[in-house]
C-alpha positions in Angstrom: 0.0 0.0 0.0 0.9 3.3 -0.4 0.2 6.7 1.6 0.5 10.2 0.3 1.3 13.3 2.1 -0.2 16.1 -0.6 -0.4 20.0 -0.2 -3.7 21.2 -1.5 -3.1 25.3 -2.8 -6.5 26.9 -1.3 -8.6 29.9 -2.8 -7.2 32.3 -0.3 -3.7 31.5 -1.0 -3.4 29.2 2.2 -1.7 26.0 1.9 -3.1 22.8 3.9 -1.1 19.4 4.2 -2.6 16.2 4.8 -1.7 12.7 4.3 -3.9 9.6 3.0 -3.9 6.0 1.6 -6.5 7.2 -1.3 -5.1 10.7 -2.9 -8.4 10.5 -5.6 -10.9 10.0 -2.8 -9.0 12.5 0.0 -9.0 15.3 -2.6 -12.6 14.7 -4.2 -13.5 15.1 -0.3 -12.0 18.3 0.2 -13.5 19.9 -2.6 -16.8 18.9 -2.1 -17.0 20.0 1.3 -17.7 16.6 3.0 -16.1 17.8 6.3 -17.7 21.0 6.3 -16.3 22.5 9.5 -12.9 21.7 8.2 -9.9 24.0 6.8 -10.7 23.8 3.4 -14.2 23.6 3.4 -14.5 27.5 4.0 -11.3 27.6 1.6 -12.4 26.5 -2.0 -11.7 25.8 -4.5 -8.5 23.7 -3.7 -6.2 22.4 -6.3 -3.2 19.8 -5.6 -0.1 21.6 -5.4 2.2 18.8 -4.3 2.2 15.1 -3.8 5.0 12.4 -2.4 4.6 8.8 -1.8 5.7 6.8 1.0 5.5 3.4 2.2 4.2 3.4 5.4 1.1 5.6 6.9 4.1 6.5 9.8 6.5 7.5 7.5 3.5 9.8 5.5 2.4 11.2 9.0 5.7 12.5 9.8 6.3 14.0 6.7 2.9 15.9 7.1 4.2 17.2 10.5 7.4 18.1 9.0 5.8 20.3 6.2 2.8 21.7 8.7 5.8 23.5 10.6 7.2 24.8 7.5 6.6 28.6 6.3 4.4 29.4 3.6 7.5 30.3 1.5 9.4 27.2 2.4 5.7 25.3 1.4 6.4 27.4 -2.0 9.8 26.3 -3.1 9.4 22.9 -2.3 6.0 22.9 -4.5 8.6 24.5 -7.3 11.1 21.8 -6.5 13.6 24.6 -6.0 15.5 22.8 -3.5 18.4 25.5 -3.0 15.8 27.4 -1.5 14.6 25.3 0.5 17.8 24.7 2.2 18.2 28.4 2.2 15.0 29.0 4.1 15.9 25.8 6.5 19.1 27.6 7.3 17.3 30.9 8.5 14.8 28.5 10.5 11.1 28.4 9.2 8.6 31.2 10.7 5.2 29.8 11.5 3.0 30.0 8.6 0.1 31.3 7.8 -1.6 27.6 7.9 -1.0 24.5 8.4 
């Protein structure tokens, strides 16, 4: 089996980082609203900004609390895949960001 930890890109610019075992079915329920007192429900529409696999659901989890404590820029350049600033941002330590 494999679990993904994605970054869904909300309508107000927010970022929100979650994990699953079903990416389709996770992402279908975010924009539909089917938890509808949840981050994104008030947040549409969402679009998948960033996805990465992994083979366990403990490795996935703590990959989604590594990125959850990351700053909206750092969220940025990893989305961009620009690596050298993501190690630059690392090296100044990551501000909390705006969301999770």
């Amino acid at each position: 089996m494999v679990f993904h930890v994605y970054i869904l890109r909300c309508g107000d610019g927010s970022y929100y980082v979650g994990h699953t075992e079903d990416l389709a079915h996770r992402l279908a329920e975010h924009r539909d609203g089917t938890f509808a007192g949840g981050y994104t429900a008030a947040r549409q529409p969402v679009e998948l900004a960033y996805d990465c696999e992994f083979a366990t659901r403990d490795d996935a989890f703590r990959r989604e609390r590594q990125f959850k404590g990351w700053s909206h820029a750092k969220k940025e350049a990893l989305i961009r895949g620009d690596w050298a600033q993501v190690r630059q941002l690392a090296r100044r330590g990551s501000r909390p960001s705006r969301s999770s």
